[in-house]
N, C-alpha and C positions, 0 to 999 in steps of 0.2 A: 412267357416269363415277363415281368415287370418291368418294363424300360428299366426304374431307378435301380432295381437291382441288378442287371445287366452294366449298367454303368458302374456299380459300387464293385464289382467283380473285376473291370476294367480297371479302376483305379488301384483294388489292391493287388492287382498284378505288376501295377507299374512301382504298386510301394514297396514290392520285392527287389525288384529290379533296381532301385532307388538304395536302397536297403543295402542291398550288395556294393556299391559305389563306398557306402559309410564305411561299409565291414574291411575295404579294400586299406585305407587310409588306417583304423583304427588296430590291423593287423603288425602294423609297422611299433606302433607304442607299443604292442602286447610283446613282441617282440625284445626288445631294449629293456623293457620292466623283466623283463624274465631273467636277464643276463645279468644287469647291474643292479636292480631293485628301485629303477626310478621312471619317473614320467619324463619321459623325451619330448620336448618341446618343441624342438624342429623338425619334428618328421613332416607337419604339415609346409615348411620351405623347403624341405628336402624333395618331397614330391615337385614343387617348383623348380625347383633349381635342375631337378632331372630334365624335366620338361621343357625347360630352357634351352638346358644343352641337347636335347633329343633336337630341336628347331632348328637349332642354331648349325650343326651338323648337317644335318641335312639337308638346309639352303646355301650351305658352304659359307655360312656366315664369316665374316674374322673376326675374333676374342677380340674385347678392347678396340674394337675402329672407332668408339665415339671421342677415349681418351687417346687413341693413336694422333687421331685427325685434329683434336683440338691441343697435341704437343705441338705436330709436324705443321699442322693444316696443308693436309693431304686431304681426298676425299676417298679414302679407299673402303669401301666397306664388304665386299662379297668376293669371292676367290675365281668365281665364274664358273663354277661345278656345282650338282646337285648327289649328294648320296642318297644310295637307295636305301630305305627304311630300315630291312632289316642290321645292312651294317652300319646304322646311324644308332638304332637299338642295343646294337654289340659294342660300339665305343662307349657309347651313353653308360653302359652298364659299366664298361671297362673304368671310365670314370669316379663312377661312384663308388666301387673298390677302393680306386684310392684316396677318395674323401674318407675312406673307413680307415685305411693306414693314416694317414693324416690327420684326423679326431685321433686315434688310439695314442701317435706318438708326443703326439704337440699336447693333447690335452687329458683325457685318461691317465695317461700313464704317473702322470702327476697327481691323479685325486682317486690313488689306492686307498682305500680304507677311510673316506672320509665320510664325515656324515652326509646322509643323504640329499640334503638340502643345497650343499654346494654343487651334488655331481649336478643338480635340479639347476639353479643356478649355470650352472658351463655350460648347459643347453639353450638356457634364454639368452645366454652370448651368443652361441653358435648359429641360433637361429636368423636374429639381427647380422651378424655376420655374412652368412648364406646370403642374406634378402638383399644385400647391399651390391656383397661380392657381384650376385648374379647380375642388377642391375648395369652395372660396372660391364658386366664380361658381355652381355646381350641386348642390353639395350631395354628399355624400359616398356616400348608400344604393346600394344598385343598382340599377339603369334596366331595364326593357324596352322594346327597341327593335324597333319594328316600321314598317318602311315598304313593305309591301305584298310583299317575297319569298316565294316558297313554299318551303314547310316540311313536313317531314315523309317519308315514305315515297314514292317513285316509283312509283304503280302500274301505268304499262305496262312499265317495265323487272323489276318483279317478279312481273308474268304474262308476260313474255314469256319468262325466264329459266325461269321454273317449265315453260312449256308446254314449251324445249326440253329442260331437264335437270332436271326435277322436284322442283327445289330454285330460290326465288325468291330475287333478291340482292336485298337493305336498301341503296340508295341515296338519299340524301338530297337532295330537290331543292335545299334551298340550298345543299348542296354543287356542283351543275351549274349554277346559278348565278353563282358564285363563278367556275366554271371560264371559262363563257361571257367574266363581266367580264375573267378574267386574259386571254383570248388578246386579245379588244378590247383590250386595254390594253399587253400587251408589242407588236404589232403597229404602234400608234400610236406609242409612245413609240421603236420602234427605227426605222422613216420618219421621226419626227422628230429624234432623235442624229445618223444617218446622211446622211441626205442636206436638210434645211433647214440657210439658214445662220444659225439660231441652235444649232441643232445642232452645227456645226463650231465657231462663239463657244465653245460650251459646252467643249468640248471644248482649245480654245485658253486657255481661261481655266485650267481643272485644268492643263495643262501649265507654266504661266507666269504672276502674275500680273500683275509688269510689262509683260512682252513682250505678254500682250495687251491693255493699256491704251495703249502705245506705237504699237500698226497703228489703234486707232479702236474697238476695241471698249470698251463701255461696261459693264463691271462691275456697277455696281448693276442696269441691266437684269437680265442676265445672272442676279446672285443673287436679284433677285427674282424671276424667273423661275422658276428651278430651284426654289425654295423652295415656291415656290406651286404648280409640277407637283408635289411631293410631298407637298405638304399634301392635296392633290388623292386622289392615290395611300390617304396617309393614311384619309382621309376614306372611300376605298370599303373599306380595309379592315377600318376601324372599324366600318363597315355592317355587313360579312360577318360579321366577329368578335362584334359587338354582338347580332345577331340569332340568332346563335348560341348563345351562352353567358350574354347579358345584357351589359348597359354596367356593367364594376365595376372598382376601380381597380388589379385584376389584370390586367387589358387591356394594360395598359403594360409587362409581361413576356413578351407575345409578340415582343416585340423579342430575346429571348435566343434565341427559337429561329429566327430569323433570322441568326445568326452564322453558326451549320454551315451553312446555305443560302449565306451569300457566299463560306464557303471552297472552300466544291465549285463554285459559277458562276462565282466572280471578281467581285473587285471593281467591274470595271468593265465588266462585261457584262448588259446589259437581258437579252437570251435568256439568258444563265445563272445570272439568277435565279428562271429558271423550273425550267431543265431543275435546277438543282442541288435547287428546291424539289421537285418531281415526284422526286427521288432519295431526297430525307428522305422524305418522306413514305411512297411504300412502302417504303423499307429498315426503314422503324424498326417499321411493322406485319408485315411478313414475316419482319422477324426477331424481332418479339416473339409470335408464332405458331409458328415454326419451334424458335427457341431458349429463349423466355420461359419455356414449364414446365420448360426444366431448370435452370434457373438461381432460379425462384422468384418470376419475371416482374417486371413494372415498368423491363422494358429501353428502352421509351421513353420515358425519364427521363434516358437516359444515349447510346444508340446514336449518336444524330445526333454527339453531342461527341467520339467517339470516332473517327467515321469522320471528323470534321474533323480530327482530329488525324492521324488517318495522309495529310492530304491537305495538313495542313504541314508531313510530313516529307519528304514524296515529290515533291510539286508544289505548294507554296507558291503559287502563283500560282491556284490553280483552272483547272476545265476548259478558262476559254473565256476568262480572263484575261489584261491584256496581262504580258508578260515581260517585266521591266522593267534593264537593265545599266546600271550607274555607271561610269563609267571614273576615275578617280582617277589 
């Protein structure tokens, strides 16, 4: 078999794997859009801010020792304990529950029935907020997060790849990882959309928000609910991201490449924001493989925004998106 296609095979395996990372982040907006009918703008410092406090836990950091130290001037900064991962993962989580009461009571609960522009709006507070808060609570440097994933090269899949075609392919176990988590996760989350009936609440709520306060369903549930699945959401792909690249407060601009991910799955589809992440993902290495050297490469930088664009002109709605008519 052909070296270059051995390696093009190579590559779109890791654009799955790539792919899945996007789907991970972009599950979190599908989420919120479903509930209130808006684009969540902080999911991508939400994942931050999880990931902050995952670190920060876990090397027993103390909240606020940069503003402690520069009240008192003390220099206390660490508690002299380490938590183990996973119940650094259970408070983390515990947490962002109540970042979910906390948005619903302080700020939702306030912007029932308004147009959608301001709920849009209260997120790009929240976000700026989040990014700040956390700086404030953990410190600014960069983090390495580690809670026990593996890392690094796959060595049965690159002896096994070699024994068949004599060329071994570079996969990343926490890339299979990642993947693992995604299917657990779009599986859960669409049994739950689909057929529980908080699921169908959830779902009556985005449609109306008087009309479903009007049959008995209870809204603040509801948003805190949704809030706290996504923080949830957040939270694992903080992990994934974190462990990947380090906790830094570039983290918080994996949410831009989640964009092209909702336009191609739809807003409101859990599976399409897999399969549209699974799309980014290998389009933008196959075609920066394919087309990059002629152009002078760094095409993903740009491909995903592009292919969203031809998927607003053509099918605004994405794949798997509902198609939405006004009658007027």
């Amino acid at each position: 078999m052909p070296d270059q296609l051995l390696f093009a095979m190579e590559v779109m395996l890791n654009g799955l794997m790539a792919g899945v990372l996007y789907a991970l982040v972009a599950l979190g907006f599908v989420l919120i859009f479903k509930a209130s009918g808006i684009f969540n703008y902080s999911q991508g410092v939400m994942a931050l801010f999880a990931a902050l406090t995952l670190v920060g836990i876990q090397n027993g950091q103390v909240p606020f020792s940069h503003l402690i130290n520069a009240i008192f001037g003390t220099e206390v900064h660490h508690f002299g304990w380490h938590v183990p991962a996973i119940f650094a993962i259970l408070l983390t989580a515990a947490i962002m529950v109540l970042f979910a009461w906390i948005v619903e009571r302080y700020v939702l609960r306030h912007l029932v029935n308004q147009p959608d522009i301001i709920l849009f709006m209260a997120t790009i507070g929240l976000a700026y907020f989040m990014e700040g808060f956390g700086d404030l609570m953990w410190g600014s440097e960069i983090k390495k997060l580690d809670v026990g994933l593996p890392q690094g090269i796959n060595v049965p899949i690159d002896e096994t790849t070699y024994g068949w075609f004599g060329y071994g392919f570079f996969i990343d176990n926490l890339d299979i990882s990642a993947t693992i988590l995604a299917v657990i996760l779009v599986v859960a989350l669409t049994v739950f959309s689909q057929y529980s009936k908080q699921g169908r609440a959830l779902r009556a709520v985005a449609d109306d928000h008087q009309a479903a306060l009007s049959v008995g369903i209870s809204l603040r549930f509801i948003w805190v609910l949704v809030w706290s699945i996504a923080g949830f959401v957040a939270l694992v792909a903080g992990i994934v991201w974190g462990s990947k690249s380090g906790v830094q407060f570039s983290l918080s601009l994996i949410a831009l490449k989640a964009l092209p991910v909702l336009m191609l799955g739809g807003f409101t589809s859990i599976p399409g924001a897999i399969i549209g992440g699974l799309i980014i993902g290998v389009g933008e290495k196959l075609f920066e493989f394919t087309i990059g050297p002629l152009v002078g490469g760094a095409t993903e930088n740009w491909f995903a925004y592009v292919l969203a664009l031809l998927f607003l002109v053509f099918r605004p709605q994405g794949l798997f998106g509902e198609k939405i008519i006004e009658r007027v």
